[in-house]
C-alpha positions as CSV (number, residue, x, y, z in Angstrom):
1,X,-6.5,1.7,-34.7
2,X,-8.1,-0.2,-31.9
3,X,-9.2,-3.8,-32.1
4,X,-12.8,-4.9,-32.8
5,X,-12.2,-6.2,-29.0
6,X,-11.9,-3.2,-26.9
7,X,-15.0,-2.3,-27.0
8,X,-14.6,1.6,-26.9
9,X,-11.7,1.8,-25.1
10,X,-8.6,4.2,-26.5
11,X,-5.4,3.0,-28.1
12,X,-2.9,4.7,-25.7
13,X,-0.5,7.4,-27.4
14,X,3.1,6.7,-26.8
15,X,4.4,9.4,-24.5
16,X,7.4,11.7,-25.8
17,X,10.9,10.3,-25.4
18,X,11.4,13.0,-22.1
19,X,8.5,11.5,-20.7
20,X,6.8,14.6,-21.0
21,X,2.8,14.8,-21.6
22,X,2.3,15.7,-25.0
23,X,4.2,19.2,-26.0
24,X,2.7,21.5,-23.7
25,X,4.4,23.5,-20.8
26,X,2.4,21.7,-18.8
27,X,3.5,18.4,-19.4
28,X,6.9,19.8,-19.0
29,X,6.1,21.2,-15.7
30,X,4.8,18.0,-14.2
31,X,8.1,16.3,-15.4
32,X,10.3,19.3,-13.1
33,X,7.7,19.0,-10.0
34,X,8.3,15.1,-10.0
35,X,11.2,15.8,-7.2
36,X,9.8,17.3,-4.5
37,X,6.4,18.4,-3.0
38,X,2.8,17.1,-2.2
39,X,1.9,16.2,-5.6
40,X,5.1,14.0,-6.7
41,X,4.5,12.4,-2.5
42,X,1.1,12.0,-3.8
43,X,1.9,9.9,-6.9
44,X,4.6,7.7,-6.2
45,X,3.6,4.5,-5.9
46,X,3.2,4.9,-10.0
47,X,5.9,4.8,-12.4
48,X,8.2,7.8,-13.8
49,X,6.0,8.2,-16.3
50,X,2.3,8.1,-14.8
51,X,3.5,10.3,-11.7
52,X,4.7,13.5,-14.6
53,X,1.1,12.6,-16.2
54,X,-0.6,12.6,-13.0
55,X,1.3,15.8,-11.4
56,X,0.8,17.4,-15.0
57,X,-2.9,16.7,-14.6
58,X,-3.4,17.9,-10.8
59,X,-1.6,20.9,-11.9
60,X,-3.8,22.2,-15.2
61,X,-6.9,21.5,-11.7
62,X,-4.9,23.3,-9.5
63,X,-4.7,26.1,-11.7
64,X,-8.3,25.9,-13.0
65,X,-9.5,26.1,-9.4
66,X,-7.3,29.3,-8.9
67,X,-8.5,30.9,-11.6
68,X,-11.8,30.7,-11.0
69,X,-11.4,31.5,-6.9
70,X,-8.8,34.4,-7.5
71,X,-6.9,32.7,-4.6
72,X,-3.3,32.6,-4.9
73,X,-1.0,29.3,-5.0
74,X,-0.3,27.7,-1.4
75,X,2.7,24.3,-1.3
76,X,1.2,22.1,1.0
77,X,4.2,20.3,1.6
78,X,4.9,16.8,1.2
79,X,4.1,15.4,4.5
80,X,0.1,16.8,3.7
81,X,-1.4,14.0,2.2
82,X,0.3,11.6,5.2
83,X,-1.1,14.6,7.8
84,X,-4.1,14.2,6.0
85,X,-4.7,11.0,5.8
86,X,-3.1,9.0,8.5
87,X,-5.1,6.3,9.1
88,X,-4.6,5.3,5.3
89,X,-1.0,5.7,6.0
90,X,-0.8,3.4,8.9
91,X,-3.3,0.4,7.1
92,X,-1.0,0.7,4.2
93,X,2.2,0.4,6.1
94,X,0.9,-2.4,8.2
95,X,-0.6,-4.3,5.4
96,X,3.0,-4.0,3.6
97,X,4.5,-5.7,6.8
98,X,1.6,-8.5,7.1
99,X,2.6,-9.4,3.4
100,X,6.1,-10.1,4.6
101,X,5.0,-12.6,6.6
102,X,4.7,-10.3,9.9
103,X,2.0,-10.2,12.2
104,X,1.0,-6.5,13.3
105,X,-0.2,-5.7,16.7
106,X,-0.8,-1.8,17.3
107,X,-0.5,-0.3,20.8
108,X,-1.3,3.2,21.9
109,X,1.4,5.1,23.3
């Protein structure tokens, strides 16, 4: 039961001891696609446990959203979201060095 504190907010379920999300297939299939791929690339900077929740979440959209199209299942890789997004990628990687202590100057090539 939540303290009078929280104002709202949910008391957070303990996950199952294989990390899985609840005792759905799901849950279960996020926890086997956390090896390889653009979702587990996608989700991890977060822990073990958040990255099966997170992959076990885009999955149940994914499938939604393939349902509802009739389209069939395509990998993007894991290099997409880095394609994708590459001037994310390059703030975040230069931001990781200036916290080091290293000061970043970018050239074109």
């Amino acid at each position: 039961m939540p303290a009078s504190g929280w104002r709202g907010q949910r008391a957070r379920e303990p996950l199952a001891e294989d990390g899985a999300s609840g005792s759905g297939a799901v849950g279960l299939a996020g926890q086997g696609q956390c090896s390889g791929g653009a979702l587990p690339a996608r989700h991890a900077h977060r822990g073990h446990k958040k990255a099966v929740i997170a992959v076990a979440h885009a999955i149940l959209i994914s499938a939604y959203y393939m349902l509802a199209r009739q389209v069939p299942y395509q990998e993007l890789g894991p290099e997409y979201f880095d394609r994708h997004h590459a001037d994310r990628v390059r703030r975040r990687a230069i931001q990781a060095l200036e916290r080091q202590g290293y000061r970043v100057i970018l050239e074109a090539a």
